[in-house]
Backbone bond lengths (Angstrom), bond angles and torsions (degrees), N, CA, C in turn:
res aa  C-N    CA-C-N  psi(-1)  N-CA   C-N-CA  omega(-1)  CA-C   N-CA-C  phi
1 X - - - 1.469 - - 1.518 109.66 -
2 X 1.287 117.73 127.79 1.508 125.33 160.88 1.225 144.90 -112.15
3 X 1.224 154.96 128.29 1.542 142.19 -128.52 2.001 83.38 -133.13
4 X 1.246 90.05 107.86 1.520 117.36 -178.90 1.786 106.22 -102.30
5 X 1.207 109.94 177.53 1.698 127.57 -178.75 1.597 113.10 -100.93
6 X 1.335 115.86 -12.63 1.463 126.55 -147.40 1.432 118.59 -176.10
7 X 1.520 122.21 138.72 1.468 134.74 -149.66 1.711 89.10 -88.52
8 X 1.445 122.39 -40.00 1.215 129.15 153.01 1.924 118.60 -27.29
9 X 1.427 90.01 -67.32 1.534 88.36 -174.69 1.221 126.31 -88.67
10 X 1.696 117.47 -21.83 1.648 110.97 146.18 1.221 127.63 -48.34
11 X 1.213 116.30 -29.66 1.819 122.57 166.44 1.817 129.06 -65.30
12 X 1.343 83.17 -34.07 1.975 103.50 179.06 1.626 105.37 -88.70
13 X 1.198 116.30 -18.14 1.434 115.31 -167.80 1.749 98.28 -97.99
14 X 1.109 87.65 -50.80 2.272 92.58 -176.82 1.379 112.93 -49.68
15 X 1.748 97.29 -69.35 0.994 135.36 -128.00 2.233 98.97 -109.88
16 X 1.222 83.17 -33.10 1.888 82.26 -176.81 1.203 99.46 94.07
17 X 1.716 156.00 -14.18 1.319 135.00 -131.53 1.390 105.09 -153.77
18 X 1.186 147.69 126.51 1.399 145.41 162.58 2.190 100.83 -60.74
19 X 1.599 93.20 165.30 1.717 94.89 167.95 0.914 117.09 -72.84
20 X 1.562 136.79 152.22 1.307 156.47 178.41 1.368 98.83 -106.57
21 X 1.035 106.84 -62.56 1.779 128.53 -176.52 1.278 136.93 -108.10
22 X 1.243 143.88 142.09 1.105 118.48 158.02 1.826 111.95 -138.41
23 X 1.148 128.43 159.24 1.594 118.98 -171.38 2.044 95.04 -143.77
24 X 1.467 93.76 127.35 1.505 79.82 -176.70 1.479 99.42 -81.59
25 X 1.596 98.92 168.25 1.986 110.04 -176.97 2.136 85.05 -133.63
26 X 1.806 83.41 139.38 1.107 117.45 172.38 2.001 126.86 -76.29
27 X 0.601 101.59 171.80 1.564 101.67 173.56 1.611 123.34 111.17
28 X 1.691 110.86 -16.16 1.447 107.43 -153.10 1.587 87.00 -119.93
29 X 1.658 135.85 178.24 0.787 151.33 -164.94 1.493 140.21 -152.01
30 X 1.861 88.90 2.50 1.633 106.59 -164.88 1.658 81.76 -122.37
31 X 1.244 132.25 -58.88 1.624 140.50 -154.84 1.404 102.14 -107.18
32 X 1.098 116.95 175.39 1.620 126.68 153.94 1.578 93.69 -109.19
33 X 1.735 99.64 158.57 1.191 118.15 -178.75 1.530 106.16 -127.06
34 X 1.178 138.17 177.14 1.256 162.82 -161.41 1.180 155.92 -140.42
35 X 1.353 156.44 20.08 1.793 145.33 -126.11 1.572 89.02 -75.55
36 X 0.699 121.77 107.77 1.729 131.99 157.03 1.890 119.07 -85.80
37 X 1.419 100.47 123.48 1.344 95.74 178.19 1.992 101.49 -107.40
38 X 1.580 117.68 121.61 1.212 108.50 -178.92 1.476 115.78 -69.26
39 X 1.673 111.18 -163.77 1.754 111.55 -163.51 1.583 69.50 -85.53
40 X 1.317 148.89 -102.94 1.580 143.38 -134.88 1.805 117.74 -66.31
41 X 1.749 107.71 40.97 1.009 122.87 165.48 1.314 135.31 94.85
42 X 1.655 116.93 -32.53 1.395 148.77 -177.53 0.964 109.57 -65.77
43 X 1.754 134.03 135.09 1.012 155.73 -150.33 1.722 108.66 -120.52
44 X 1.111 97.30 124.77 2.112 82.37 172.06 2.037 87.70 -157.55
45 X 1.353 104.11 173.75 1.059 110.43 -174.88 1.493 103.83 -130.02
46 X 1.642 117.86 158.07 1.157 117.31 -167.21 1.234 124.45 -152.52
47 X 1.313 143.90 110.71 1.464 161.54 177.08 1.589 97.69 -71.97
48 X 1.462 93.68 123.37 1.923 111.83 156.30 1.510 109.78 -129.53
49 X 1.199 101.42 148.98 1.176 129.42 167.61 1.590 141.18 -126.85
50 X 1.408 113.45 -148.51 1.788 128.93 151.86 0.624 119.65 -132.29
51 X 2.031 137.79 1.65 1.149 108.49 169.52 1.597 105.12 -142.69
52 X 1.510 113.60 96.00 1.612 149.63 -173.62 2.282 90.09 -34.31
53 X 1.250 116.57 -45.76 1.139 125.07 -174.92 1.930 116.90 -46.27
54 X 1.439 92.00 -43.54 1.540 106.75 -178.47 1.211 97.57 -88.58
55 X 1.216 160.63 -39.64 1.220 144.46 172.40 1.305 121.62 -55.32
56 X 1.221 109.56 -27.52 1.463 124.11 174.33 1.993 107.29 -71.56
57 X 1.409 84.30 -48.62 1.495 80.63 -177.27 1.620 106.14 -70.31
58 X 1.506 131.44 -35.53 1.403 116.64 -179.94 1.395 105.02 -67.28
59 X 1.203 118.03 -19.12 1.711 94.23 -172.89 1.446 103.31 -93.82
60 X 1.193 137.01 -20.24 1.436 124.06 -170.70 1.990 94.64 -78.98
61 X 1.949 117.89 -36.87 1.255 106.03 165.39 1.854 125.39 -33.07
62 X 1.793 90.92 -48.58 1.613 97.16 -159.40 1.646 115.25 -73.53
63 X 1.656 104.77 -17.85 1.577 113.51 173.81 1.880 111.68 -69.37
64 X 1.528 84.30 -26.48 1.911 81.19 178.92 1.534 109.40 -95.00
65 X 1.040 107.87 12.26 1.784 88.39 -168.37 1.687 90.41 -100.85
66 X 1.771 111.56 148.48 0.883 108.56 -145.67 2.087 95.35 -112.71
67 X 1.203 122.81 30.24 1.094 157.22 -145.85 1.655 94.39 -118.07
68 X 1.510 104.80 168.39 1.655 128.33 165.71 1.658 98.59 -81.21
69 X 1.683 113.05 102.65 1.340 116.48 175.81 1.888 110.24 -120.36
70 X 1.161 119.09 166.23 1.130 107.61 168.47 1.692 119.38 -70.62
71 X 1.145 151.31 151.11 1.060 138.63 178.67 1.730 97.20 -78.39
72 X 1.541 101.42 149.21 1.524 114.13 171.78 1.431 99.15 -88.55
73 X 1.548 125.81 132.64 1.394 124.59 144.76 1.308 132.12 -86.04
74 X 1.469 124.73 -56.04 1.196 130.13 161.51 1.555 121.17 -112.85
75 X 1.423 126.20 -167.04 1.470 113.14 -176.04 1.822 83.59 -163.86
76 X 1.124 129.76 145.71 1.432 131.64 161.72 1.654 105.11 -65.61
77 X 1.196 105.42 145.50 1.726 128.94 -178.42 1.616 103.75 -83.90
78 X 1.422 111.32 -36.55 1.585 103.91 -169.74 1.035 109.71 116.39
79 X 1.311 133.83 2.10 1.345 132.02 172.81 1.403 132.26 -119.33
80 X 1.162 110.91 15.44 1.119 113.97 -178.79 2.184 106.96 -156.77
81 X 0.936 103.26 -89.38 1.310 123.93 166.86 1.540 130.32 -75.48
82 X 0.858 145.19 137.04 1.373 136.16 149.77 1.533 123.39 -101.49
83 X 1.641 114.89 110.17 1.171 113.72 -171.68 1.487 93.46 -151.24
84 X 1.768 105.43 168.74 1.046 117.25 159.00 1.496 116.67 -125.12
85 X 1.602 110.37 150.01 1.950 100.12 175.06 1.588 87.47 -118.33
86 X 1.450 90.52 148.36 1.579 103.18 161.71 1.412 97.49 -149.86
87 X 1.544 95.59 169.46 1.072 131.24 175.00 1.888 111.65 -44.75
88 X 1.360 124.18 100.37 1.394 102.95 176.36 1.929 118.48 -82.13
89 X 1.537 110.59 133.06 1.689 125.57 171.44 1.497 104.28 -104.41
90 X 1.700 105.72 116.74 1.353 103.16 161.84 1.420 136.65 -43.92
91 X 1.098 158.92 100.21 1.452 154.34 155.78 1.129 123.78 -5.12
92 X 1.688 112.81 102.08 1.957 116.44 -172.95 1.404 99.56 -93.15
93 X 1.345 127.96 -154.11 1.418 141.79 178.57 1.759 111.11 -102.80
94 X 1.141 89.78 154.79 1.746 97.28 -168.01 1.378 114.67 -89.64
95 X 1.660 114.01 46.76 1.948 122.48 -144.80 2.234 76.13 -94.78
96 X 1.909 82.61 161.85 1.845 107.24 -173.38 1.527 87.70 -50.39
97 X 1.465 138.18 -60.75 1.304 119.17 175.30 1.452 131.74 -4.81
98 X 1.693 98.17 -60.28 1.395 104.17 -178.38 1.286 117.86 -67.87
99 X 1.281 104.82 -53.96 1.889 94.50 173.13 1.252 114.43 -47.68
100 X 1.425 132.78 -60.89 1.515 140.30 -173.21 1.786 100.90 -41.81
101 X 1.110 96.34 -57.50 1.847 91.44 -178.72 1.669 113.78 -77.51
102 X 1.408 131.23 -30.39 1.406 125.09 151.70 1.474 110.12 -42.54
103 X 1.673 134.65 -75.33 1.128 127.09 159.11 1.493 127.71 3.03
104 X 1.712 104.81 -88.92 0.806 111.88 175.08 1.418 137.23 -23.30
105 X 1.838 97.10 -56.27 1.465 116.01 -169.20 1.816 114.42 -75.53
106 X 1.287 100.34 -28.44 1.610 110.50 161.37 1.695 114.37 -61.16
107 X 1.098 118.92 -44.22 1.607 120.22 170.75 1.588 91.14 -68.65
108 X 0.856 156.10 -90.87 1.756 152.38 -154.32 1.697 99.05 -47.78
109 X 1.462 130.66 -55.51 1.576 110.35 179.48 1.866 110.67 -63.86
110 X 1.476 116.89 -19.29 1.170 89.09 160.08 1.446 139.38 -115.23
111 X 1.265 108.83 38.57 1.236 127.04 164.25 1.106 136.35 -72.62
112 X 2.294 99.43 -6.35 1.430 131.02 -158.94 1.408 86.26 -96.25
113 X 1.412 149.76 116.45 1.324 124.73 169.52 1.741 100.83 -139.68
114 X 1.267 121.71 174.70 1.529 143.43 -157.29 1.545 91.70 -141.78
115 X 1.378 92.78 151.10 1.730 106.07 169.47 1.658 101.10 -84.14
116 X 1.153 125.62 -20.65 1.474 104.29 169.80 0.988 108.94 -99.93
117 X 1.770 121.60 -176.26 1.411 131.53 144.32 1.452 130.80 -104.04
118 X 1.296 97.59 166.94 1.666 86.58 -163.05 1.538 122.08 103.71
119 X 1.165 131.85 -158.29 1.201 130.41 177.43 1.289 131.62 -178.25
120 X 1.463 133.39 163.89 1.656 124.42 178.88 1.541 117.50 -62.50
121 X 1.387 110.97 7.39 1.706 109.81 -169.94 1.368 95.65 -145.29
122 X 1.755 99.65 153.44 1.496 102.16 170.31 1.011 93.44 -114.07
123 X 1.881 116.16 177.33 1.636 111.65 -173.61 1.440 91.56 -164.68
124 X 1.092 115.41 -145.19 1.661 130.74 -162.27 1.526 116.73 -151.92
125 X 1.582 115.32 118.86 1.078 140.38 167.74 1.494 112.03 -76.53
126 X 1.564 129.08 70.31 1.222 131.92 -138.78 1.562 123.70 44.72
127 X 1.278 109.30 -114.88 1.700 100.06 173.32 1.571 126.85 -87.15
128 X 1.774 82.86 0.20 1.780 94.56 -157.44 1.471 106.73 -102.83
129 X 1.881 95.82 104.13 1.915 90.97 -176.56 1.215 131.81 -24.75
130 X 1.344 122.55 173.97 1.576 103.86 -169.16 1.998 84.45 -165.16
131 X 1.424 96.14 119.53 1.467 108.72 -153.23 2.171 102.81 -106.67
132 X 0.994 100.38 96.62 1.338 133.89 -166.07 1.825 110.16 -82.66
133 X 1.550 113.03 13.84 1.381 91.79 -176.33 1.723 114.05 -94.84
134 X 1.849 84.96 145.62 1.780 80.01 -166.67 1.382 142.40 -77.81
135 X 1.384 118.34 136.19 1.106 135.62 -156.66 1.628 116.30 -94.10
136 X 1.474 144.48 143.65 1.467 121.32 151.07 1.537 114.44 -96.05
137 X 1.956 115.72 14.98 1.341 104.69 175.32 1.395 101.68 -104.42
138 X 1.179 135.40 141.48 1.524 125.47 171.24 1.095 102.49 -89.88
139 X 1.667 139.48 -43.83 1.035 130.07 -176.16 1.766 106.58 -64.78
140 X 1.430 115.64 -48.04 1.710 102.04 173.91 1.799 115.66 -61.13
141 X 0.836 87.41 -36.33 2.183 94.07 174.32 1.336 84.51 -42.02
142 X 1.797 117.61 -85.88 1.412 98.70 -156.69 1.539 143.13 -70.38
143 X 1.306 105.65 -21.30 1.617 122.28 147.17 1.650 106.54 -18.40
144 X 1.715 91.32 -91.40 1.650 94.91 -155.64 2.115 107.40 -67.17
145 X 1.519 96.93 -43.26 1.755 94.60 -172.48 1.115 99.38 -85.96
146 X 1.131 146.12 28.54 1.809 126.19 -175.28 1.759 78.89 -142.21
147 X 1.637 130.04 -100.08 0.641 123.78 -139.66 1.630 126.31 -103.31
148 X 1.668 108.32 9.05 1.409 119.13 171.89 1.701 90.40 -94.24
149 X 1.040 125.06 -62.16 1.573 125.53 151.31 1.888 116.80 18.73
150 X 1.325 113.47 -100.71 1.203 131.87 155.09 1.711 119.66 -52.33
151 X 1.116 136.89 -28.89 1.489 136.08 143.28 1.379 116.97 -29.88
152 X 0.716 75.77 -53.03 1.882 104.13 -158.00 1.894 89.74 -73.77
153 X 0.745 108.21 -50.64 1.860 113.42 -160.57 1.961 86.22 -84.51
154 X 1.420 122.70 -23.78 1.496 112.04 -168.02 1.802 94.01 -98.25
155 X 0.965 117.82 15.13 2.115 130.34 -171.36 1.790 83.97 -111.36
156 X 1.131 91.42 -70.82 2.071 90.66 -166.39 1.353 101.29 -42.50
157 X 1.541 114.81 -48.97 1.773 107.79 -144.96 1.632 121.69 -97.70
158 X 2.000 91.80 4.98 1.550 111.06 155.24 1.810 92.18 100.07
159 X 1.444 118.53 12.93 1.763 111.01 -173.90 1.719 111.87 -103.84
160 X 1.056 98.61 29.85 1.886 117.60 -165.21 1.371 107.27 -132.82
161 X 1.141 121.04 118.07 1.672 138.95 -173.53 1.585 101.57 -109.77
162 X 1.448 128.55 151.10 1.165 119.89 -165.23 1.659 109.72 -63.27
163 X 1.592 119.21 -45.98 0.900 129.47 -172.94 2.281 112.66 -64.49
164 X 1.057 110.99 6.56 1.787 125.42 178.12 1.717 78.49 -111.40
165 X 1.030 131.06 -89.42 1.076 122.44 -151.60 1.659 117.63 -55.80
166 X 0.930 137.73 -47.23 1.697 124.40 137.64 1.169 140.62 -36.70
167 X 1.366 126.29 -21.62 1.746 126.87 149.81 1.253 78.47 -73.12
168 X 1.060 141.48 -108.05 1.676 134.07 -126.33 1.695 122.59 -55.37
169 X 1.359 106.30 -18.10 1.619 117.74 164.51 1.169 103.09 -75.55
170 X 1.567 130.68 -38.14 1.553 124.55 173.17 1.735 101.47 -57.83
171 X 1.144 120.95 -91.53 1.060 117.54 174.29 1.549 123.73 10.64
172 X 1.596 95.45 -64.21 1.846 106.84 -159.79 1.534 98.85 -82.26
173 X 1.237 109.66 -11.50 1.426 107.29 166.68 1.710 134.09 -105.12
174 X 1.306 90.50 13.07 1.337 111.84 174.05 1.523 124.56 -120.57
175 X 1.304 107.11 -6.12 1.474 127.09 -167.14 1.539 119.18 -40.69
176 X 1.230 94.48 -49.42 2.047 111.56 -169.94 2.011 96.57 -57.50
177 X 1.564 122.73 -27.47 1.340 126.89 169.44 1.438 107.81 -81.11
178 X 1.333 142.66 1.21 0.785 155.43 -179.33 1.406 149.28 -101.62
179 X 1.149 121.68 -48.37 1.451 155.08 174.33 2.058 100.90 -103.17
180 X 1.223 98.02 147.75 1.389 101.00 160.70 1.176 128.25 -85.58
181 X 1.682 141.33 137.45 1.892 114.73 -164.03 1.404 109.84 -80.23
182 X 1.495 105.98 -41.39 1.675 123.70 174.37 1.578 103.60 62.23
183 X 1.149 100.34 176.66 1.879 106.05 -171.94 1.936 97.67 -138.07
184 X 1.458 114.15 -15.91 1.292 108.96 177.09 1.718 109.21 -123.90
185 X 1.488 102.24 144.43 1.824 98.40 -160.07 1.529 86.54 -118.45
186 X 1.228 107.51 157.06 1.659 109.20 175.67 1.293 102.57 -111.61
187 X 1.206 135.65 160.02 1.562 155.59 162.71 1.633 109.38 -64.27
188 X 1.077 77.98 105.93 1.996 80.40 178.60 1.403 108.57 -113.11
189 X 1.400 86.86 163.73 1.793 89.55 179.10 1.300 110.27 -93.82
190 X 1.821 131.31 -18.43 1.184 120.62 158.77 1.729 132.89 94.69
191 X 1.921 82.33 -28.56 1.723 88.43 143.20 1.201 95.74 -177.33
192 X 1.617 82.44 113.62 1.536 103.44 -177.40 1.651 118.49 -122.53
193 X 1.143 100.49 64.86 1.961 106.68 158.12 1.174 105.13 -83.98
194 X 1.699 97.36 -177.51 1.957 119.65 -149.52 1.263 94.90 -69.82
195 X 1.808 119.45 -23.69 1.582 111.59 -170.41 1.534 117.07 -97.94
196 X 1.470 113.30 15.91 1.405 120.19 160.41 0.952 126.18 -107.17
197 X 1.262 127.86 15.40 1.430 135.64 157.49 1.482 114.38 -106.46
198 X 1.208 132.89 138.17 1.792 118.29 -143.71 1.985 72.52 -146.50
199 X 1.739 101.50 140.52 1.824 112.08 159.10 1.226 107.56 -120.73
200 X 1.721 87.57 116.01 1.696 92.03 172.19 1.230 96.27 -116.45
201 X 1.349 90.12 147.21 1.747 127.76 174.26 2.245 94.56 -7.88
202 X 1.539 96.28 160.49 1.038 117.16 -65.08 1.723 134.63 -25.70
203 X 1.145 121.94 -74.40 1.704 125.51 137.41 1.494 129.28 -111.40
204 X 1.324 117.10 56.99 1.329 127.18 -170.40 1.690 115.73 -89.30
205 X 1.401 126.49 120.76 1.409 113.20 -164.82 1.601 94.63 -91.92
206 X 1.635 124.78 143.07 0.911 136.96 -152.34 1.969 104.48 -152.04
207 X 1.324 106.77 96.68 1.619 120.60 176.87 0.780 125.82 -68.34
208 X 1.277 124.83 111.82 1.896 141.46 -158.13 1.660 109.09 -135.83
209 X 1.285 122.18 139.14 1.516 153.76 177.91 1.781 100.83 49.51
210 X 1.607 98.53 85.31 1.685 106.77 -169.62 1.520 85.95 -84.54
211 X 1.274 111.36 -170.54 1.249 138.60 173.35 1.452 124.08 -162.01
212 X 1.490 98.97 40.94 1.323 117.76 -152.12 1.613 125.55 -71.49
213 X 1.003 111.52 165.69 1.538 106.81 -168.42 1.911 109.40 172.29
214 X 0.891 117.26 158.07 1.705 126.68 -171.20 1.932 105.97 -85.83
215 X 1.710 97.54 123.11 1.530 80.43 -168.37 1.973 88.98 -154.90
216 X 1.576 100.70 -141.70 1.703 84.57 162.12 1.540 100.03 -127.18
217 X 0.881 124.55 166.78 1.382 141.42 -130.12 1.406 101.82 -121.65
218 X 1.108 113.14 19.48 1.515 113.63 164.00 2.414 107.55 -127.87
219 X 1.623 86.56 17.56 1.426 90.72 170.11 1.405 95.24 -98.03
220 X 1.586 135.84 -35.48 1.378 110.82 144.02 1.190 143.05 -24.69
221 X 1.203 129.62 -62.50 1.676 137.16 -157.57 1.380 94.68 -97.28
222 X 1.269 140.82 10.42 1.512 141.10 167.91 1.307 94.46 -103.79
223 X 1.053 130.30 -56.97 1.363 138.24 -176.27 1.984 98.81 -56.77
224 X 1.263 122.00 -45.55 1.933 112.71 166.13 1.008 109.46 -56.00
225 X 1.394 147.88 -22.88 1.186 145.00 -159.21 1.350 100.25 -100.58
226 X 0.814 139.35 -21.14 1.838 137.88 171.58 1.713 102.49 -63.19
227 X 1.385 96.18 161.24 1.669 100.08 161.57 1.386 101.88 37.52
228 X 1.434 117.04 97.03 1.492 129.41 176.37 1.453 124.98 45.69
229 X 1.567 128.86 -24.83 1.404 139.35 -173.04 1.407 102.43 49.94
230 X 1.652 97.08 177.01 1.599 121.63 -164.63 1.472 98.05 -68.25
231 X 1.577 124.49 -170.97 0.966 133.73 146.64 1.717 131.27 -64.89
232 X 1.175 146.61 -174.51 1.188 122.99 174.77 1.367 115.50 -97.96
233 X 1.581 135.36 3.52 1.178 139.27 -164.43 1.805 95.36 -102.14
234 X 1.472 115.71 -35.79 1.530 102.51 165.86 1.113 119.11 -58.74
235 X 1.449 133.61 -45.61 1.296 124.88 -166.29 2.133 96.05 -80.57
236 X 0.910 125.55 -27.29 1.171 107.84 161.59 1.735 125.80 -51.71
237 X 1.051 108.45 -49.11 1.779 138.27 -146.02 2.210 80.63 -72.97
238 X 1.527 97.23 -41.33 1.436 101.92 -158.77 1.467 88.53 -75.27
239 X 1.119 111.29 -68.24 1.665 126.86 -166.32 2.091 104.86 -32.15
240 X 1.522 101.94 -42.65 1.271 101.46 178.50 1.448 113.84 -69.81
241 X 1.163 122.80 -40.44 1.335 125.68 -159.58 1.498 101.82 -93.06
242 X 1.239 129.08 -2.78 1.595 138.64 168.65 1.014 119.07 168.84
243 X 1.559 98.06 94.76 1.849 115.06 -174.74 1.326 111.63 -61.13
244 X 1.185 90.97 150.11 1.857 98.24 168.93 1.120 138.22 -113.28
245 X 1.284 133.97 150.09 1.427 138.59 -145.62 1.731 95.20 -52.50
246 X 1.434 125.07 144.19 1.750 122.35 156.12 1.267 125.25 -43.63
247 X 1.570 109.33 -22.21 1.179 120.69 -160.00 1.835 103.31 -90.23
248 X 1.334 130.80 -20.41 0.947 133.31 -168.11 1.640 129.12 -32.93
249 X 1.489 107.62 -53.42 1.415 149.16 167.93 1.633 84.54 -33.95
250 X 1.497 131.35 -49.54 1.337 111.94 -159.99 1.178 115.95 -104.54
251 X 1.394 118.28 5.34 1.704 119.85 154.25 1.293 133.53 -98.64
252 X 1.930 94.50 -15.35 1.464 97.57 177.21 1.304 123.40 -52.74
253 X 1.306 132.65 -64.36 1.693 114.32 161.23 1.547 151.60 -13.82
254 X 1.850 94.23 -33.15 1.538 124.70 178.42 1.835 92.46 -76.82
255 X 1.345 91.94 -65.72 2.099 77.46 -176.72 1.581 124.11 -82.80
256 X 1.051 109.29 13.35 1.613 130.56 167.59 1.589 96.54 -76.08
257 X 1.438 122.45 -48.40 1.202 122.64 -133.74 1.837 104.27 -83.17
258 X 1.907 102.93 -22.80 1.772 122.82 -174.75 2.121 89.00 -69.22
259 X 1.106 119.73 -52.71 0.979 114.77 -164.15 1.906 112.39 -57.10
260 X 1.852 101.74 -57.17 1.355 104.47 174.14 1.347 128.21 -47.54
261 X 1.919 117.61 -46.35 1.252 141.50 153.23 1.776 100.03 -22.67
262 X 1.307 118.00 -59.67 1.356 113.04 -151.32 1.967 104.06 -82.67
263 X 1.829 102.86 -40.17 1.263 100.54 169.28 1.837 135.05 -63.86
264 X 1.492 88.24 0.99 1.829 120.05 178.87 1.200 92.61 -83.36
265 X 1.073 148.89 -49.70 1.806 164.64 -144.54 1.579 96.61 -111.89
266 X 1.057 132.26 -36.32 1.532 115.23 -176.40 1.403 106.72 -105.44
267 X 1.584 138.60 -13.48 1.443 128.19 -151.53 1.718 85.63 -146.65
268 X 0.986 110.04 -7.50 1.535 97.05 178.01 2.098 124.40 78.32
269 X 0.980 110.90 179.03 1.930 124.90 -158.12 1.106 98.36 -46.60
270 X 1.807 128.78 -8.07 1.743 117.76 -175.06 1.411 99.66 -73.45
271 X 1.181 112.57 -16.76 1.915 108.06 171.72 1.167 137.71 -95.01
272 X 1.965 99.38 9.32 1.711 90.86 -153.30 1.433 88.31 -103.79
273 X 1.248 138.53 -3.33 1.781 114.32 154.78 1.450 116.79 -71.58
274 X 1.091 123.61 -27.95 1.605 111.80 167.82 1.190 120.79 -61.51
275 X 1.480 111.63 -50.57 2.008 117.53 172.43 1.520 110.07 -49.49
276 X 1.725 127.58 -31.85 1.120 119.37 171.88 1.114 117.15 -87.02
277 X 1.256 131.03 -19.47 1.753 129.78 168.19 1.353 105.18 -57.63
278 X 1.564 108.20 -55.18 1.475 103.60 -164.94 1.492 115.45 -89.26
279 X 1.413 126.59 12.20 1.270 138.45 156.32 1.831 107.99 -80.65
280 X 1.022 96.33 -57.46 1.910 105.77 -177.53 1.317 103.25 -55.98
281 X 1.653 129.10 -15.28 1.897 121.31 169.98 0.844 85.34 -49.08
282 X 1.589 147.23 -93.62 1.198 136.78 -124.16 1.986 125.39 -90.45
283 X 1.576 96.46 0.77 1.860 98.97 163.25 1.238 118.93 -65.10
């Protein structure tokens, strides 16, 4: 991987080839994306943006994740452009295979785990920093960096009514009854909806725009369940290969709630009755 000035010169440096082509690709909501075919034939795909910082941080995520990722080629330096190149995978079909082996492969990245949480890098929950220093409480990790975090940013930016911000101070003050403390953290990918899991050809499931970091591993699979959720053969495929606590069902809302919190802060009041539903579970 090389951290270039220009989408031009990440292309001449990787790849040998300026663009020939380019075709935008759908799915994302923070960047535009790209499939670019260069002048000597080669295919790669490419994320732009505004802020060169988060690209940096997704690609140094996507070199550690220990999963089917796209390879990073270049990354913008900060001085010019903000982009990312990767590796382009043709698009297979979305057959029970794929879930069963997505599944699967979600139980195997978190099988990777650390006695803390958190991690050596901070990164970005879309645009919205995402503060990674490591912790040995999981329940205080997510309190102060997950969900006083986004509180705090939904108080400044006017998306917090008195009655949101008192469930969620209950919450952060109730947490340790709440959260499990645990002593082993799994590797998560950190945002994981239906459109971060990508099938390329033939049906290979392939993990794209992590936000990764050491946490417990059912702030993943709450986080699939948002925005349409998986199919039902992943949550089988996973469930077999590393069941999950009975208890799950009663936190999922709690780590549902960092993500909604944050889409309250980036997209504005179309979210803030859900952030108060899923704050008021726990009054």
């Amino acid at each position: 991987m090389i951290k270039t000035a220009t989408i031009r010169d990440a292309c001449m440096q990787t790849c040998g080839a300026p663009i020939a082509k380019k075709t935008p690709c759908s799915g994302g909501c923070i960047n535009e994306a790209f499939h670019a075919t260069l002048e000597n034939g080669q295919q790669v795909f490419i994320k732009r943006g505004t802020d060169a910082r988060a690209f940096q941080c997704e690609a140094y995520a996507l070199n550690k994740m220990p999963v089917k990722v796209p390879q990073v080629l270049a990354v913008a330096d900060g001085t010019d452009e903000a982009f990312l190149l990767l590796e382009y995978l043709p698009p297979g079909a979305t057959t029970t295979d794929f879930w069963t082996a997505a599944g699967q492969q979600l139980a195997q990245l978190h099988r990777n785990t650390n006695d803390r949480c958190g991690w050596d890098h901070y990164n970005f929950i879309g645009h919205t920093p995402q503060i990674n220093t490591f912790h040995h409480s999981w329940p205080d990790f997510f309190a102060e960096h997950r969900l006083r975090y986004q509180l705090d940013l939904a108080i400044e930016r006017g998306y917090a009514d008195r009655s949101l911000i008192s469930s969620v101070e209950h919450i952060i003050a109730t947490i340790t009854n709440l959260l499990p403390a645990g002593t082993q953290h799994s590797f998560l990918h950190g945002d994981l909806w239906n459109g971060n899991v990508f099938c390329a050809t033939p049906s290979t499931p392939v993990f794209i725009d992590p936000a990764a970091y050491y946490g417990h591993r059912e702030a993943d699979l709450a986080m699939t369940e948002l925005f349409g959720g998986f199919a039902p053969a992943f949550y089988n495929a996973y469930a077999e290969a590393y069941p999950l606590d009975p208890h799950y069902s009663e936190r999922k809302p709690l780590y549902q709630l960092y993500h909604i919190l944050n889409h309250l802060n980036t997209f504005g009041d179309s979210y803030f009755s859900q952030a108060q539903s899923l704050a008021a579970f726990y009054l």
